[in-house]
N, C-alpha and C positions, 0 to 999 in steps of 0.2 A: 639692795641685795649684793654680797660679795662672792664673784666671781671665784671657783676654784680652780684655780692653774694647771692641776692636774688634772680633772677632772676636763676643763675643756680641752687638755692635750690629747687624753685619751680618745675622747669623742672625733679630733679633727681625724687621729692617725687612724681607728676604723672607718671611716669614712674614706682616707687614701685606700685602704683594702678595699672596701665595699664594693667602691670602683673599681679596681682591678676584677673583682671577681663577675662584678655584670660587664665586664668587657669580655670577659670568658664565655658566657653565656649567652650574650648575642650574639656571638661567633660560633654558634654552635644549634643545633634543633632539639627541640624536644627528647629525652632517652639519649642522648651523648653524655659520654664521663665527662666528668670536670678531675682536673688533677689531684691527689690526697691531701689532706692539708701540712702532713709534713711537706711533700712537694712544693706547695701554695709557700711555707715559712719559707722555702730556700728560695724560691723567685720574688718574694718579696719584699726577702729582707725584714721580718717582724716576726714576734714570738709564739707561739701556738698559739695561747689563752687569747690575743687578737684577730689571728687567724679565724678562733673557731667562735671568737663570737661573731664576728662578719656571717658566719656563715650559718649559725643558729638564727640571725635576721634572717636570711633568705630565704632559711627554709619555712620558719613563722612565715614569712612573706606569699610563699606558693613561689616558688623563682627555683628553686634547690630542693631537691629530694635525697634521703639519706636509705640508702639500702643494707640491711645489716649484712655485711661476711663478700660485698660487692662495691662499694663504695659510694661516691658519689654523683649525682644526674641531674639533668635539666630536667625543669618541670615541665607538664604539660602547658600550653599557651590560654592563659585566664578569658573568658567570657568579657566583651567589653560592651556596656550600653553608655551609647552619647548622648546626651543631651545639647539638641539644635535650636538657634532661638529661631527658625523657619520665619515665618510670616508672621508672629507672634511677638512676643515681649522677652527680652532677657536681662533681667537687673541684679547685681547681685552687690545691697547698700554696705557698708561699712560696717565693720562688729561694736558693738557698743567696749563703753572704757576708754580710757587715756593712754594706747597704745604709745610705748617707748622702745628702745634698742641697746644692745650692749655687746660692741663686736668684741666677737672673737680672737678673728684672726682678717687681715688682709693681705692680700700678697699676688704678684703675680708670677706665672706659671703656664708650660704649657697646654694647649686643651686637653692635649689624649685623643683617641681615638673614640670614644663615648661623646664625649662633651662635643667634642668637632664634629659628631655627626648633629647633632640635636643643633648645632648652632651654625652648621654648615661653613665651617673652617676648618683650615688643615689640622691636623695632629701636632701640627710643631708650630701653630699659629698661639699667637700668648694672647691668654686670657688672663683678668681678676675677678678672682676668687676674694668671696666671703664668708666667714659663717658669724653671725651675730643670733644672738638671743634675744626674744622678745618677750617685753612683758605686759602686764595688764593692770595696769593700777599699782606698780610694783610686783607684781607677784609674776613670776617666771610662767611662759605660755604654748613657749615653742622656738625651736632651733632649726636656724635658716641659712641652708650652704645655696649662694647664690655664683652661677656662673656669666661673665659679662665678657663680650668680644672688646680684649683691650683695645684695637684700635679705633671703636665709638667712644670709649669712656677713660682717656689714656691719664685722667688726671682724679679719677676718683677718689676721694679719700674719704677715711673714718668719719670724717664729720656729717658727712652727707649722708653716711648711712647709719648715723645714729641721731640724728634732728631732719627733720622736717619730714615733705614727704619725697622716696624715692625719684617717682615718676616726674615730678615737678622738678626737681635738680637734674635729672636726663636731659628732660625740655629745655631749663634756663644755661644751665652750666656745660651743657653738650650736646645740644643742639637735636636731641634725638627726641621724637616722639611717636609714643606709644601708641600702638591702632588696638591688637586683640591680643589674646592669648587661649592658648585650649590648657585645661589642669585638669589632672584624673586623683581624685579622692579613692582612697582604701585604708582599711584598718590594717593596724600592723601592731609593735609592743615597743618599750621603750628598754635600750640596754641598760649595764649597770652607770655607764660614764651619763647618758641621758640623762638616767632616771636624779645623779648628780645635780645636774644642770638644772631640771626641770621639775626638783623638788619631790617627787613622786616616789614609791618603790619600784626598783627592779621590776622588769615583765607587766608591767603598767600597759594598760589599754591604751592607745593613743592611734592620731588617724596622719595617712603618710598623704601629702602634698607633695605633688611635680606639677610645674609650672613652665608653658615654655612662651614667650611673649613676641610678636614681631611688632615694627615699628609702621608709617605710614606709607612706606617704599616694601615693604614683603621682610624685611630683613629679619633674621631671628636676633636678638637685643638682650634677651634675660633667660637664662634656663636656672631654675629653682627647687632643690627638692626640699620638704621644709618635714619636722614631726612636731604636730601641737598634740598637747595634753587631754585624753581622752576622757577625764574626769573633769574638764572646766570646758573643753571647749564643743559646741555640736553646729552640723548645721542646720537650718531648718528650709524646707522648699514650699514656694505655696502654688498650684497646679489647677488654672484653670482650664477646666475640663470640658463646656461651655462656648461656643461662638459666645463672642462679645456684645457681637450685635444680629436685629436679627438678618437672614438673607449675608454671612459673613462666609469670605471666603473658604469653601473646604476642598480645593482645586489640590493642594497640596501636601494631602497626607502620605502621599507613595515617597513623596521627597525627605518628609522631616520625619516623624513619630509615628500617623497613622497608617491602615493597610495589612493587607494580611501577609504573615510571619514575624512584623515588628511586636517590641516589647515594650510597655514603660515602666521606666525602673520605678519599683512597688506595688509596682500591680501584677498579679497572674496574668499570663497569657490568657486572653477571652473575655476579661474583666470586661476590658474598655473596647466596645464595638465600635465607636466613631470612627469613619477617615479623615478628622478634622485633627489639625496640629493641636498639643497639647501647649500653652502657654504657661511658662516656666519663669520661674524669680527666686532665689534665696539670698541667703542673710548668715553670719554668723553671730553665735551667742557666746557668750561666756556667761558659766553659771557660779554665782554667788556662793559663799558658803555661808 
């Protein structure tokens, strides 16, 4: 598949906005202005039509609210359910396909004030920056801006991040290895430069990936926000519901899932009476055409 130049131009320099404008909105609570987006073009130096597509993302997103004749506001702060692997199981295998890469862009650059919090380095500490595209048997699947603290990974290059596997080249080529990471999944829609990239129409259903990874000393190592393809890709979770055995621990629901007030995601509140952890596993699919 051949990469469109402008098309991944466009996609890198919303992305430069994107970020500027959630550095706006962390700095700020709930029902605070954010500034006009004529405003936004003159500190940002970019053209309206960029501007205001960054900002038609946030608002699809729940991040940005538009008030007619008033302008612009922070959203109210989103509902979040975790999922803990408690005393339980958490696996989550490999998506099926011949996953490959097609960078983007590399380069390094300061973190900002966003990125250096999530990676806990300064603002003016330099990171490399990625965005590579990923595909799935050939067929384009999802666009991944990845953030790396240069001074673990000061020698990374494209090749590493379009062959083999990541984590593996961290460990062998830089000495770095990976322990966890927490990633929150939501739906969101694909722009027009994405939907470019990622084969799809405009406003395309797709699911938004952030990923923040530390290493086996606590350090944060990778922050990643990714959008795959809402028509190819799902995930699936499987939820046993169940002690495993009998006489198994249920010491532990106030900690993880069970207990009164908690929620599990897809289930109503009251569904599930147990105070026993719930045991959690998924998997990603990609579906066939």
């Amino acid at each position: 598949m051949a990469i469109d130049p402008a098309a991944s131009g466009a996609v890198l320099k919303r992305e430069r906005v994107r970020d500027a404008l959630l550095e706006l909105i962390e700095a700020r609570r709930p029902g605070d202005a954010v500034p006009s987006e004529r405003t936004l073009c003159a500190q940002l130096g970019v053209s309206r039509p960029t501007v205001r597509a960054a900002v038609d993302e946030l608002v699809v997103a729940g991040l940005l609210v538009r008030e007619h004749g008033r302008g612009m506001f922070v959203a109210a702060e989103k509902i979040t359910q975790e999922l803990v692997a408690g005393s339980g199981a958490l696996t989550v295998p490999q998506a099926r396909g011949v996953w490959t890469s097609r960078v983007l862009e590399l380069r390094t650059l300061p973190a900002g004030a966003r990125v250096g919090r999530r990676l806990r380095v300064s603002p003016a500490a330099t990171i490399r920056y990625a965005a590579r595209l990923r595909l799935v048997d050939g067929a384009p699947m999802a666009i991944e801006h990845l953030h790396l603290p240069a001074a673990l990974v000061p020698g990374l290059t494209g090749v590493e991040l379009e062959q083999g596997d990541l984590y593996e080249h961290f460990r062998d080529r830089h000495g770095v290895r990976v322990a966890e990471a927490v990633q929150s999944v939501e739906p969101t829609v694909v722009t027009r430069a994405e939907a470019d990239l990622l084969d799809v129409p405009e406003l395309s259903p797709a699911l938004l990936f952030e990923r923040l990874t530390t290493d086996t000393a606590g350090r944060p190592v990778e922050y990643v926000r990714s959008v795959y393809r809402g028509d190819r890709y799902r995930i699936v979770s499987r939820l046993a519901l169940a002690p495993s055995a009998p006489g198994a621990d249920e010491t532990h629901g106030d900690e993880t899932h069970g207990g009164e007030g908690h929620h599990h995601p897809g289930f109503p509140p009251g569904d599930l009476t147990s105070r026993a952890p719930v045991r959690f596993s998924a998997h990603g699919v990609v579906q066939h055409d």
